[in-house]
C-alpha positions as CSV (number, residue, x, y, z in Angstrom):
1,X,93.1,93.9,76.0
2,X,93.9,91.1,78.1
3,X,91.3,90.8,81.1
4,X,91.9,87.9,83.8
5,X,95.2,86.5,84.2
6,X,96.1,83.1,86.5
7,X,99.2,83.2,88.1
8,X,101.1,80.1,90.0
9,X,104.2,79.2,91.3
10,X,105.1,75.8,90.2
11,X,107.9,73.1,90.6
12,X,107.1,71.1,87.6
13,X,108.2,67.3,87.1
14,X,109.0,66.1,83.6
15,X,105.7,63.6,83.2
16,X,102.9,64.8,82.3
17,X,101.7,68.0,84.9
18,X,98.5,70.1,83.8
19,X,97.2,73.6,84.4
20,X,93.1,73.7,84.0
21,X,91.0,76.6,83.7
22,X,87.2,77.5,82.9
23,X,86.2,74.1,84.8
24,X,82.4,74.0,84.6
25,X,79.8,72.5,87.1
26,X,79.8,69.4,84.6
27,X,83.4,69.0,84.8
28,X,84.5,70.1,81.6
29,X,87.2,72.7,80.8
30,X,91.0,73.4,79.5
31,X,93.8,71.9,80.4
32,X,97.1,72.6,79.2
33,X,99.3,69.1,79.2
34,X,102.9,69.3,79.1
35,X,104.4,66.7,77.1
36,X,107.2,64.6,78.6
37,X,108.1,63.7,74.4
38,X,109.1,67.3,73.8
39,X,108.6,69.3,77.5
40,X,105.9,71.4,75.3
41,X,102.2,72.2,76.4
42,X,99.3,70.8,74.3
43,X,95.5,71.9,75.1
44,X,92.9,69.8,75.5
45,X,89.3,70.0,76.1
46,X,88.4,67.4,78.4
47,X,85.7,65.8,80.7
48,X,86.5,64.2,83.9
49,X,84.6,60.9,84.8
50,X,85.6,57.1,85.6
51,X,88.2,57.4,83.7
52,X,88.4,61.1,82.6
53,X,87.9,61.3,78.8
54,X,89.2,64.2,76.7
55,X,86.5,65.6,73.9
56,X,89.7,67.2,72.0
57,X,93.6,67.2,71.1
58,X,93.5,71.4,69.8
59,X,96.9,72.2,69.6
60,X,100.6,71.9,70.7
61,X,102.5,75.1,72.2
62,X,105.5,77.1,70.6
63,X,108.2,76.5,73.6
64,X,109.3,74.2,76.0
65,X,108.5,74.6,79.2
66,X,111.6,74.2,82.4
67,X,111.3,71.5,84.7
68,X,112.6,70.6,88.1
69,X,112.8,74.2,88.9
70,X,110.5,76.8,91.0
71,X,108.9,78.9,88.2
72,X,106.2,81.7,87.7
73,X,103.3,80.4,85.0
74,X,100.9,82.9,83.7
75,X,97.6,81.9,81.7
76,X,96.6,85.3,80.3
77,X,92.6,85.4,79.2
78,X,91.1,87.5,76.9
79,X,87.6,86.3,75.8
80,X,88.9,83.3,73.7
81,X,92.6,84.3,73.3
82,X,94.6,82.2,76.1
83,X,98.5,83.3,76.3
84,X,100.6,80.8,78.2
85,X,104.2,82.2,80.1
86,X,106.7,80.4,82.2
87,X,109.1,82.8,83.8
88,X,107.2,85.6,81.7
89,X,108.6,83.6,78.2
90,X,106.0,82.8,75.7
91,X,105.2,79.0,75.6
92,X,101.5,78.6,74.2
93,X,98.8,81.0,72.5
94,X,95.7,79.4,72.2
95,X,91.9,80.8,70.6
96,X,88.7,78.9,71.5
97,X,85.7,80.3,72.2
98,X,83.3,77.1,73.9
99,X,83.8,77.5,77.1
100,X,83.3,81.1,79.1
101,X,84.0,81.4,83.3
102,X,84.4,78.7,84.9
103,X,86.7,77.1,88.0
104,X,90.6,76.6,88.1
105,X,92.6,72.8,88.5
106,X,96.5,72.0,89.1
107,X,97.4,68.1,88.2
108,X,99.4,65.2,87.5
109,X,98.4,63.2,85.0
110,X,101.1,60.2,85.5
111,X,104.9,60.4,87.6
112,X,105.7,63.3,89.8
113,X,104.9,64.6,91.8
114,X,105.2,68.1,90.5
115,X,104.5,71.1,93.4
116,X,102.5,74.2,93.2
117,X,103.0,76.9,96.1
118,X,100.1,79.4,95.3
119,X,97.9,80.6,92.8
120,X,96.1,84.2,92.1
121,X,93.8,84.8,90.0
122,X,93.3,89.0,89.1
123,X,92.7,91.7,86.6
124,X,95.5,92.0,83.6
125,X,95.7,94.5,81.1
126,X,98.1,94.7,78.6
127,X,100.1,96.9,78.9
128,X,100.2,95.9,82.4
129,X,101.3,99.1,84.1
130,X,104.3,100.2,85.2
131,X,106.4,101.7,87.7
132,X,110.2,103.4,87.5
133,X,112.3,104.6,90.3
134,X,114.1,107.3,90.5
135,X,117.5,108.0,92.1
136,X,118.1,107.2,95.1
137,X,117.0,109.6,97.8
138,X,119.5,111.7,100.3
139,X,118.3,110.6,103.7
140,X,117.6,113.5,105.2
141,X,120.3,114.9,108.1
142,X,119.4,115.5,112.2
143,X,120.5,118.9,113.7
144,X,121.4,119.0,117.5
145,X,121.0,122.6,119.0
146,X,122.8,123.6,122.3
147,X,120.7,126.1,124.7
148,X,121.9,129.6,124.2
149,X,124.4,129.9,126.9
150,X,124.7,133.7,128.8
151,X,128.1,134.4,129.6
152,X,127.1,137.4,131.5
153,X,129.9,139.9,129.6
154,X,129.2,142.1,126.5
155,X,131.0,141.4,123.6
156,X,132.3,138.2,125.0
157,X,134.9,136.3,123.2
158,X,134.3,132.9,121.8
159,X,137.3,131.5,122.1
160,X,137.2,127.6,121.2
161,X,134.1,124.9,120.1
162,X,135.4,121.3,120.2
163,X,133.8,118.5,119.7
164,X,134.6,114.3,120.3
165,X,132.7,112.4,117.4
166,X,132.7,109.1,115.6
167,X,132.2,108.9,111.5
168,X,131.9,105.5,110.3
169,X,132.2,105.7,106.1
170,X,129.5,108.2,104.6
171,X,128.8,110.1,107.4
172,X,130.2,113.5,109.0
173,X,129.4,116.2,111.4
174,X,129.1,120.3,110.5
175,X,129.0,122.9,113.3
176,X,127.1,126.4,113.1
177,X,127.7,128.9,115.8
178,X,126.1,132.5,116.6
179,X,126.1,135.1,119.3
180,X,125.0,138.7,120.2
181,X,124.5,140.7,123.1
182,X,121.0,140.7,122.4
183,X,119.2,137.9,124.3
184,X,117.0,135.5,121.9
185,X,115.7,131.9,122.2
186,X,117.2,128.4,121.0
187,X,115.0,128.0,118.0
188,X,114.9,131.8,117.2
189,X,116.0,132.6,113.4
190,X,118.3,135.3,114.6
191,X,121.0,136.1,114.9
192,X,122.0,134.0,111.8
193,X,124.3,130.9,111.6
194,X,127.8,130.7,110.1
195,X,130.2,128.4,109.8
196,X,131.9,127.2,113.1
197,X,135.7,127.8,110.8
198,X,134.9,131.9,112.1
199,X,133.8,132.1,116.0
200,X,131.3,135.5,116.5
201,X,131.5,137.4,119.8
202,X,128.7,138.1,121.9
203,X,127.2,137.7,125.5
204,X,125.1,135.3,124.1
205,X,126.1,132.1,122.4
206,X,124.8,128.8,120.8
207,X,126.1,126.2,118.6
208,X,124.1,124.0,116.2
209,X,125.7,120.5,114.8
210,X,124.2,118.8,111.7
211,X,124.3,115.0,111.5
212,X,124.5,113.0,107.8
213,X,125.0,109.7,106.3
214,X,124.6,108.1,102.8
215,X,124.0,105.2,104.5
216,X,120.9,104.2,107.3
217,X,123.2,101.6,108.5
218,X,125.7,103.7,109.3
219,X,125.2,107.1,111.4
220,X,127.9,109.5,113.1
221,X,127.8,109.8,116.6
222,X,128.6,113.2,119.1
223,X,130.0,112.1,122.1
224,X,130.4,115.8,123.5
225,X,130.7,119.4,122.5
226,X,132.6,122.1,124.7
227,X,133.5,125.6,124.5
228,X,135.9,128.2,126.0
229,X,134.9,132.2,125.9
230,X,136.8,135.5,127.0
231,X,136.4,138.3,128.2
């Protein structure tokens, strides 16, 4: 189980760039040196001082590393296990156990200048989790309601509902209509929609529009809504 985990973004130049970690108060610690020979990281333990000195050559990495490009690098840390990624592809696994905590160090050791934008430092687990998205979500459609309109006559015909609208790609507008000679409110749940295709007859009338899109940059648009009863 992987436990702290250093993350920078870097702009490495091809001479000699460093990553340190587990400094300690008497300046010793890790540093990972990329090689301008073969572009691949070697650890060293090392002690800085006038000049800095280096206590040990451990090891050379698996993989070359990318230069003269923005790239994530990961040091992963797990007790004495070290795990090196550029990009998130393995470069160098490293196991020493002398040094524990300690303070972080980005360098140059000769050319460059190579860059580094940021760095964190959190938690890691491995497996890291993990998130998955689903499909893509219907955004959700906007009703416009008319007032219920009294046409003063029983049974009253409804006639004709036209509308004047604009549908860019994805979108559309459905009317709903009801009536009865019963009075009720706009936002009442009777009498019960239908489809606009079949016009009811009542004294009292309403129409409902619905508004969609599969697209939030796109929306329909109702310039105006009329209607002609009989009686």
């Amino acid at each position: 189980m992987w436990i702290a985990a250093i993350t920078v973004l870097a702009f490495l130049v091809d001479s000699w760039p460093g990553f340190a970690w587990f400094v300690q108060s008497d300046d010793e610690g890790y540093v990972e040196w990329l090689w301008p020979t073969d572009d691949k990281g070697y650890l060293y333990k090392f002690t800085f001082g006038e000049p800095c000195s280096y206590v040990n050559l451990y090891q050379g990495g698996a993989n070359a590393y990318t230069f003269d490009t923005w790239s994530i690098i990961d040091i992963r840390i797990s007790g004495s296990n070290y795990n090196l990624y550029q990009g998130g592809n393995f470069k160098s696994s490293y196991s020493h156990s002398d040094l524990s905590g300690g303070g972080i160090g980005l360098e140059q050791w000769d050319g460059g200048p190579s860059e580094y934008d940021w760095i964190l430092v959190r938690k890691y687990a491995d497996t890291e989790p993990s998130a998955s998205v689903g499909a893509e979500e219907a955004y959700s459609p906007s009703t416009i309601a008319s007032s219920v309109y009294d046409t003063s006559e029983v049974n009253a015909g409804w006639d004709l509902l036209g509308w004047d609208e604009t549908l860019p790609s994805g979108t559309d507008i459905t009317f709903e209509v009801r009536a009865s000679d019963t009075p009720f409110l706009k936002d009442d749940a009777t009498p019960a929609w239908q489809d606009a295709s079949v016009l009811p007859t009542g004294r009292y009338q309403q129409w409902r529009a619905t508004l969609t899109t599969t697209d939030s940059a796109d929306t329909p648009v109702l310039h105006e809504v009329w209607d002609l009863y009989s009686w």
